[in-house]
Backbone bond lengths (Angstrom), bond angles and torsions (degrees), N, CA, C in turn:
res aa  C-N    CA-C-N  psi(-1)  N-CA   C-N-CA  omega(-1)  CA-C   N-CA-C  phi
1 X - - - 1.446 - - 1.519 109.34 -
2 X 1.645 127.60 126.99 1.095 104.66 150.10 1.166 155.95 -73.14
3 X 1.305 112.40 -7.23 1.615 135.95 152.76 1.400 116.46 -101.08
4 X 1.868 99.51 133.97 1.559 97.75 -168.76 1.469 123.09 -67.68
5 X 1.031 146.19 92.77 1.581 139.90 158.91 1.699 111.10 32.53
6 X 1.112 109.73 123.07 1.370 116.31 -173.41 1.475 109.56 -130.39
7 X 1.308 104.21 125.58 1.703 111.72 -173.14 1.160 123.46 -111.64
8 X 1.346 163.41 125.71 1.217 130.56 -119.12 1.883 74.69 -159.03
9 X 1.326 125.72 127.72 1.579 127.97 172.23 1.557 102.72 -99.50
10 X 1.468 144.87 119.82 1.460 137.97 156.46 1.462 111.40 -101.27
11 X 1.184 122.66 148.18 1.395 129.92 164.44 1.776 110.78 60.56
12 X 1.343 98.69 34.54 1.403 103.85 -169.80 1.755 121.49 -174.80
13 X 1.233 119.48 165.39 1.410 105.07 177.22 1.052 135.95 -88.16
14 X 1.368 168.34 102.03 1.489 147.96 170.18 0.807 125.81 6.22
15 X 1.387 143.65 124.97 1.544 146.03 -160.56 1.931 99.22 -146.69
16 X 1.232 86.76 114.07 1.629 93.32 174.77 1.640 104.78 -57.20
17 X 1.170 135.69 -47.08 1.543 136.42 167.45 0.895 117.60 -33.54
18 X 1.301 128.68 -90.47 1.298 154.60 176.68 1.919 94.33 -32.16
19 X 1.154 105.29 -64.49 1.792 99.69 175.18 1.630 121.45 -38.25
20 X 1.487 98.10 -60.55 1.681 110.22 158.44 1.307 124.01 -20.88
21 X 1.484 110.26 -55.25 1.380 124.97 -174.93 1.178 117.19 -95.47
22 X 1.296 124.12 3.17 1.734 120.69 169.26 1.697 96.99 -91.67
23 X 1.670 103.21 -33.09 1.619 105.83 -162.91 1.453 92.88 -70.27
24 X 1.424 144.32 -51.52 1.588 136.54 -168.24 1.305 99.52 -62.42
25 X 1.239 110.41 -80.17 2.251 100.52 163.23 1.069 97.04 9.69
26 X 1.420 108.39 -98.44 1.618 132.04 -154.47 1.582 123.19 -38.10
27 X 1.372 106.32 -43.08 1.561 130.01 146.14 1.264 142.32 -15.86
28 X 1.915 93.88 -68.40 1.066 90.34 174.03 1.365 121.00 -100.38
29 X 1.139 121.33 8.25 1.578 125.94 148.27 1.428 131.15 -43.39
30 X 1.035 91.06 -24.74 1.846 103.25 -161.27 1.527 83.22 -94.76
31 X 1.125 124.85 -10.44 1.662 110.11 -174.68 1.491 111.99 -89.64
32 X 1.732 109.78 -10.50 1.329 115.78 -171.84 1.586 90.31 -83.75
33 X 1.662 132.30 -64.15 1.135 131.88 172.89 1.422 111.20 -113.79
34 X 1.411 118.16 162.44 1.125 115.67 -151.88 1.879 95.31 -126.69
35 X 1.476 89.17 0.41 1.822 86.95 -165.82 1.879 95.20 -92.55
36 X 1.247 119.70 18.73 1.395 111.18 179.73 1.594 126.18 -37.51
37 X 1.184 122.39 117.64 1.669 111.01 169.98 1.441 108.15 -56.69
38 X 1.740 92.29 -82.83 1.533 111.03 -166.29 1.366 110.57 -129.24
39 X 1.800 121.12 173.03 1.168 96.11 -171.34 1.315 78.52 -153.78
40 X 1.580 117.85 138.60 1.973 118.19 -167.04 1.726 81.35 -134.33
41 X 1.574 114.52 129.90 1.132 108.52 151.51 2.026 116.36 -122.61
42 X 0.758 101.74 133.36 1.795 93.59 179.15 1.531 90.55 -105.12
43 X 1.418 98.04 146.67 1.652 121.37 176.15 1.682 95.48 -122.33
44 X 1.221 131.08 146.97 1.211 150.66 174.67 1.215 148.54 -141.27
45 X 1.114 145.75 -165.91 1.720 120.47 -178.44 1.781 84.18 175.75
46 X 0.809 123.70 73.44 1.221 116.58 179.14 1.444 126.15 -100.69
47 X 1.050 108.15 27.30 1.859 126.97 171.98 1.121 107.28 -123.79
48 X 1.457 132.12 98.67 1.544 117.81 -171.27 1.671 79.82 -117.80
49 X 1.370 149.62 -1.89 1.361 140.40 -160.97 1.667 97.92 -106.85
50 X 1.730 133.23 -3.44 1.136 102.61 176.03 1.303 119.26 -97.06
51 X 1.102 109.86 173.27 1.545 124.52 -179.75 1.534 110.35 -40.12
52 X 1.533 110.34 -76.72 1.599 131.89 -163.52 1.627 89.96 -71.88
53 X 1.159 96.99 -165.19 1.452 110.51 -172.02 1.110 120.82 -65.22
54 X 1.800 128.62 165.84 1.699 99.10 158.58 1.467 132.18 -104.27
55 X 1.161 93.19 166.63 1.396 110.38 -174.31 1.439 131.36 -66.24
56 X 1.288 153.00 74.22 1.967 149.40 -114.60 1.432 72.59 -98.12
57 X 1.463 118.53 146.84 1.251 131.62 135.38 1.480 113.50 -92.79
58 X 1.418 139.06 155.72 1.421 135.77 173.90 1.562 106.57 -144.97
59 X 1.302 119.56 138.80 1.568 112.41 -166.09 1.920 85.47 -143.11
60 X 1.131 117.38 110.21 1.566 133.13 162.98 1.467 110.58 -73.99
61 X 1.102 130.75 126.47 2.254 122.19 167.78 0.786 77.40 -160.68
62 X 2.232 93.34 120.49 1.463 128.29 165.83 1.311 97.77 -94.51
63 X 1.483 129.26 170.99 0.657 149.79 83.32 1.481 164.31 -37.52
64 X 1.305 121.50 101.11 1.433 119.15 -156.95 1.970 96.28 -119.48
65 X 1.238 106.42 178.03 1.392 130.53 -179.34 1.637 85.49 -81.99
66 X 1.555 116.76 92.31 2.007 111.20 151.35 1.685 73.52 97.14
67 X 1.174 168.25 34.17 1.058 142.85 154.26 1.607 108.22 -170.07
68 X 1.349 117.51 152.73 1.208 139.88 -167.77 1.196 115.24 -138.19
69 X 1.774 123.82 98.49 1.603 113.19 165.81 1.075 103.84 -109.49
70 X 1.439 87.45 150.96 1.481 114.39 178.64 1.425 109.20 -117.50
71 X 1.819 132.89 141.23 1.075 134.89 -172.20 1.626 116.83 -147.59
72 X 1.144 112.28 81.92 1.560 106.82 174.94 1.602 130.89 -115.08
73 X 0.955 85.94 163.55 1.807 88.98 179.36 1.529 119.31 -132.91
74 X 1.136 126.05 124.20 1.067 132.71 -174.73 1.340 129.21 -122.15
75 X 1.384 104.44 128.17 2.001 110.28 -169.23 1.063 128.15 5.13
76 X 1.707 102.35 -62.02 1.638 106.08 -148.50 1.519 98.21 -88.49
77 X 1.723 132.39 11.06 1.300 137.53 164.18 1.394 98.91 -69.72
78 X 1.035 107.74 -64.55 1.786 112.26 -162.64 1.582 126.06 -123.95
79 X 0.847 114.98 100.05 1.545 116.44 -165.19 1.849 112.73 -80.73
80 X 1.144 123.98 18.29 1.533 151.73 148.41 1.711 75.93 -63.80
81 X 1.201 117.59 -69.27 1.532 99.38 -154.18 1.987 124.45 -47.88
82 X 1.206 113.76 -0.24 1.342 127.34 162.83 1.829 101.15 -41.97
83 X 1.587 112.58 -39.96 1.662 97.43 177.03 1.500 100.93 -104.32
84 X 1.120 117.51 119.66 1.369 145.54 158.25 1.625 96.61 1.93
85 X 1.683 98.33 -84.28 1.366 122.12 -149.17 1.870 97.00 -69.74
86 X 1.431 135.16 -9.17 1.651 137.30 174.78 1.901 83.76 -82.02
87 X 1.317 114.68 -53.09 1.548 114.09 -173.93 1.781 117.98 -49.69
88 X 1.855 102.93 -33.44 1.389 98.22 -177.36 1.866 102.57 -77.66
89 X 1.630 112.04 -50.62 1.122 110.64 -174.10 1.126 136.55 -41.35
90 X 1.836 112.85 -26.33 1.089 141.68 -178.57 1.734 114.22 -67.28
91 X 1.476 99.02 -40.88 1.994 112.80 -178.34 0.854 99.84 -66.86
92 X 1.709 130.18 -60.69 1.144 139.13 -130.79 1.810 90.10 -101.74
93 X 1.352 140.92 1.27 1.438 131.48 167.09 1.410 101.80 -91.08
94 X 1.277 98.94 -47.75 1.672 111.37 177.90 1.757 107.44 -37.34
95 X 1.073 100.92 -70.59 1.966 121.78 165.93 1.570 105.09 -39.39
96 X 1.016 116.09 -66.88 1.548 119.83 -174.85 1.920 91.86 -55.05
97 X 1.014 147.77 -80.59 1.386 152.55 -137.90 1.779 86.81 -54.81
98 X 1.440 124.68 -44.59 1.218 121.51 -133.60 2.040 71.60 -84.88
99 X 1.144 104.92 -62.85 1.503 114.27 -157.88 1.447 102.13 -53.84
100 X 1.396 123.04 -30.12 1.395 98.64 165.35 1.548 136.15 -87.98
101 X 1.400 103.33 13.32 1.475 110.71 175.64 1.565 99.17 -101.41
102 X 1.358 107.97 -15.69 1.662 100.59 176.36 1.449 105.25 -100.79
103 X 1.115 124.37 9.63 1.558 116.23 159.00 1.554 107.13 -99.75
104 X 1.443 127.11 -29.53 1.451 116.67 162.75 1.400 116.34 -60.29
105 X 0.985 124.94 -15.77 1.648 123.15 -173.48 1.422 90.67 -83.73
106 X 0.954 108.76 -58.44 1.687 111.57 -169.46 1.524 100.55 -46.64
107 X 1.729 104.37 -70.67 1.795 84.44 -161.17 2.134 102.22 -73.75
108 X 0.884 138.64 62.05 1.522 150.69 -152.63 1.786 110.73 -6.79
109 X 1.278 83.34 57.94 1.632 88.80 171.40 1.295 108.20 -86.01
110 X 1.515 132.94 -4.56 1.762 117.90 157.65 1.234 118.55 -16.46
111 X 1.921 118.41 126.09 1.105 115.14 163.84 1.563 124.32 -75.85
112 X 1.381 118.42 128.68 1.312 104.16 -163.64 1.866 93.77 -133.61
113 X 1.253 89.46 171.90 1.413 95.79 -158.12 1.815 120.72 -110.18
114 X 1.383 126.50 127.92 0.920 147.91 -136.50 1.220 85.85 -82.36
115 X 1.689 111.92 130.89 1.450 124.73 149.66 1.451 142.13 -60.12
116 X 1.453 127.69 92.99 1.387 119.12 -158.57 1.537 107.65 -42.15
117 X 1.791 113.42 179.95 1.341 123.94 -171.86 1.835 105.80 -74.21
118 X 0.793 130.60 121.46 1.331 124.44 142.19 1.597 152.24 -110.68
119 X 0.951 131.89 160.35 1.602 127.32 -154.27 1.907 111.46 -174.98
120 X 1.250 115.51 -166.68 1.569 119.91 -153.75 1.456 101.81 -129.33
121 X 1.056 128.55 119.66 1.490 119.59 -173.02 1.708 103.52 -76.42
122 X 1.339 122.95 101.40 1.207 118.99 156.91 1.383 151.56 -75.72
123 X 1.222 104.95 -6.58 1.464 120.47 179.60 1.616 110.56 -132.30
124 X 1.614 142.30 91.77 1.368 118.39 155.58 1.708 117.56 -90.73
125 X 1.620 105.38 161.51 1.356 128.22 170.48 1.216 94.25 -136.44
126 X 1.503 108.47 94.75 1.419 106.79 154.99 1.873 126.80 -65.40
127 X 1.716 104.76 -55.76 1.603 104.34 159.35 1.888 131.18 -31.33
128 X 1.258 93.90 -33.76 1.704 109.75 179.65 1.804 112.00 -86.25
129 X 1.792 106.11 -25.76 1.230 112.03 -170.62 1.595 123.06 76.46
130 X 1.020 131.41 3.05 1.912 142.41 146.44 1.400 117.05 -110.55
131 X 1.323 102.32 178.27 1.405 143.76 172.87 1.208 130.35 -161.18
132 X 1.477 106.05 167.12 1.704 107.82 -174.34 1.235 108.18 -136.79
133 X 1.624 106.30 146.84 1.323 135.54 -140.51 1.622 85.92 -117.14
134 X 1.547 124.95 142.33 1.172 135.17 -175.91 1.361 99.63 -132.86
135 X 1.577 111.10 114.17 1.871 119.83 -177.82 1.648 90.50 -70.16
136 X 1.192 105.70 -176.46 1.250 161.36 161.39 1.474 108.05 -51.49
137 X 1.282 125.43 -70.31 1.675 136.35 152.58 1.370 139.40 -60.40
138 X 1.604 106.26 -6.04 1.835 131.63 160.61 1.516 102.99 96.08
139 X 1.529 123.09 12.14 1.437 121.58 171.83 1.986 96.98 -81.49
140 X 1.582 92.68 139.40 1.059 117.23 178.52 1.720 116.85 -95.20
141 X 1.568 105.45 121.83 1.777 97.25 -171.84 1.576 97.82 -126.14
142 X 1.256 92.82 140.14 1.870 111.94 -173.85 1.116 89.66 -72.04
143 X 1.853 120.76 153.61 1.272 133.61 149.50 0.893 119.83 -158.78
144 X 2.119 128.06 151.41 1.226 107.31 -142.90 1.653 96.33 -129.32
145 X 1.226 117.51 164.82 1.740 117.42 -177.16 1.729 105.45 -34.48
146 X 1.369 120.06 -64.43 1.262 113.06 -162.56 1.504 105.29 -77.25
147 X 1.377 127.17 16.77 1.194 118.00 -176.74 2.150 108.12 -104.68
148 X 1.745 93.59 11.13 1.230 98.80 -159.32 2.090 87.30 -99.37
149 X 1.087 111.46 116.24 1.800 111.98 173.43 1.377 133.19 -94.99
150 X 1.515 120.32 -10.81 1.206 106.81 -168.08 1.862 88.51 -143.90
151 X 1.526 112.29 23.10 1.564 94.63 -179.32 2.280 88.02 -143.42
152 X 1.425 96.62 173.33 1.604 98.07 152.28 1.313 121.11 -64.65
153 X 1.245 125.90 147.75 2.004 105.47 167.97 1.431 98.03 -90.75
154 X 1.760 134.12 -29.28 1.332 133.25 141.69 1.405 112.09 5.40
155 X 1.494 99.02 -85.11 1.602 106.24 -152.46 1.502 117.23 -97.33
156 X 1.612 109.07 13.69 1.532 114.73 153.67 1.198 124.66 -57.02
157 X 1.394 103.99 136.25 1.672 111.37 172.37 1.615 119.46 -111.51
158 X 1.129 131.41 151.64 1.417 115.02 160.01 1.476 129.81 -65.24
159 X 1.549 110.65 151.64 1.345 98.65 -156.17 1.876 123.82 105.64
160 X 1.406 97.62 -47.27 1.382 98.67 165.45 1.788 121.92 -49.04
161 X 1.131 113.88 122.54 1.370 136.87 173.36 1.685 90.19 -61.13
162 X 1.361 117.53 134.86 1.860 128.32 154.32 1.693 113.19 -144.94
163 X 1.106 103.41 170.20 1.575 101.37 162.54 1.210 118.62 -147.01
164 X 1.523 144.41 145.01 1.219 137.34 -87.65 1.348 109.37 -162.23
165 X 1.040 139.44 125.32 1.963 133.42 156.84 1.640 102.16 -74.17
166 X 1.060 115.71 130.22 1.536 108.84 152.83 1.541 107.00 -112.51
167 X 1.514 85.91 162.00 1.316 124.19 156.00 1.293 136.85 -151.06
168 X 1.486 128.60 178.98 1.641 117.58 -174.89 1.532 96.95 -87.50
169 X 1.287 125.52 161.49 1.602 148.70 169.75 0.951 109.15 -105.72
170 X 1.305 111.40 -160.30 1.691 123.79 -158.46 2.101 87.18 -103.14
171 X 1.407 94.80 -56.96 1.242 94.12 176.25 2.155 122.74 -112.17
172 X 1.310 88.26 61.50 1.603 110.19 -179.63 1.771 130.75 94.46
173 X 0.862 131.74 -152.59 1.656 102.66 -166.30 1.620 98.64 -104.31
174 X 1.480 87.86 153.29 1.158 118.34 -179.01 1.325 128.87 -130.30
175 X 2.142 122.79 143.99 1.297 75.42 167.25 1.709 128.02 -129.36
176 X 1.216 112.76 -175.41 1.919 114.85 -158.79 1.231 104.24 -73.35
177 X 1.369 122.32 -38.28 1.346 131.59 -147.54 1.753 108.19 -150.56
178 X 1.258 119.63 119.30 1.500 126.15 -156.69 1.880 98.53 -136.67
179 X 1.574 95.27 108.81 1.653 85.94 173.84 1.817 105.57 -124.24
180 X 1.216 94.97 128.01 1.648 102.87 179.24 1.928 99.45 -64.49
181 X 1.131 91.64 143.47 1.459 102.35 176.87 1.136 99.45 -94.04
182 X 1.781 124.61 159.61 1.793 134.14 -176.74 1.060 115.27 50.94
């Protein structure tokens, strides 16, 4: 971090423990990203009038390069939070989940989604009811009238651009689902 860790006690006293345990937290955060600015956590207790125990609030805000999470948890979510230290673990996972989806963005580990096969229908038999689809790499894929969804198989021509589901056939791959492009 380039700013030292800041711990902030409300409605309550300073506890060398509890400090301990925000500082290892804090720690191992920095191992998820390493570009941390700053890191503010407030610990709290702001029900000192009920009966049962109290309730810790804990609020973690990092600082990052272009981004700011913030992660808190508060009493009346979880009543585990009666122990302090379930209340810190709770911010600081919360914090961790967010910061490591903002370090996958960064280095562009987004899962993103695969472009089906596409290719040129070079061969029709309308009388027979198929045609064949010619990739990109010169493999030839069978396909059959009802496998055509968003065009006539009629009024196909060769040449038409589509893109494609495959699968294997009886006698080699084929494909399920055939959509003419334009």
């Amino acid at each position: 971090m380039q700013l030292p860790l800041q711990i902030t006690f409300r409605g309550m006293e300073p506890s060398d423990a509890v400090e301990a345990n925000v500082r290892e937290k804090a720690e191992k955060l920095e191992r998820f990203a390493e570009h941390i600015t700053s890191c503010r956590v407030i610990v709290e207790a702001p029900h000192k009038h009920q009966q049962k125990g109290l309730l810790y609030s804990v609020k973690v805000d990092i600082t990052l390069p272009g981004k700011e999470i913030v992660a808190t948890r508060h009493p009346d979510e979880h009543h585990a939070h009666e122990d302090i230290y379930v209340a810190i673990r709770d911010a600081f996972n919360a914090a961790g989940r967010q910061l490591e989806d903002y370090v996958r963005r960064r280095r562009a580990e987004v899962k993103t989604h695969e472009l089906p096969p596409y290719g040129i229908i070079t061969k029709l038999y309308p009388y027979e009811d198929y045609g064949i689809i010619e990739t990109p790499d010169g493999s030839e894929i069978y396909f059959h009238r009802n496998s055509v969804l968003n065009a006539d198989f009629d009024k196909l021509e060769n040449g038409a651009r589509v893109h494609f589901t495959e699968e294997m056939g009886e006698k080699g791959p084929q494909a399920s689902s055939v959509h003419v492009e334009g």
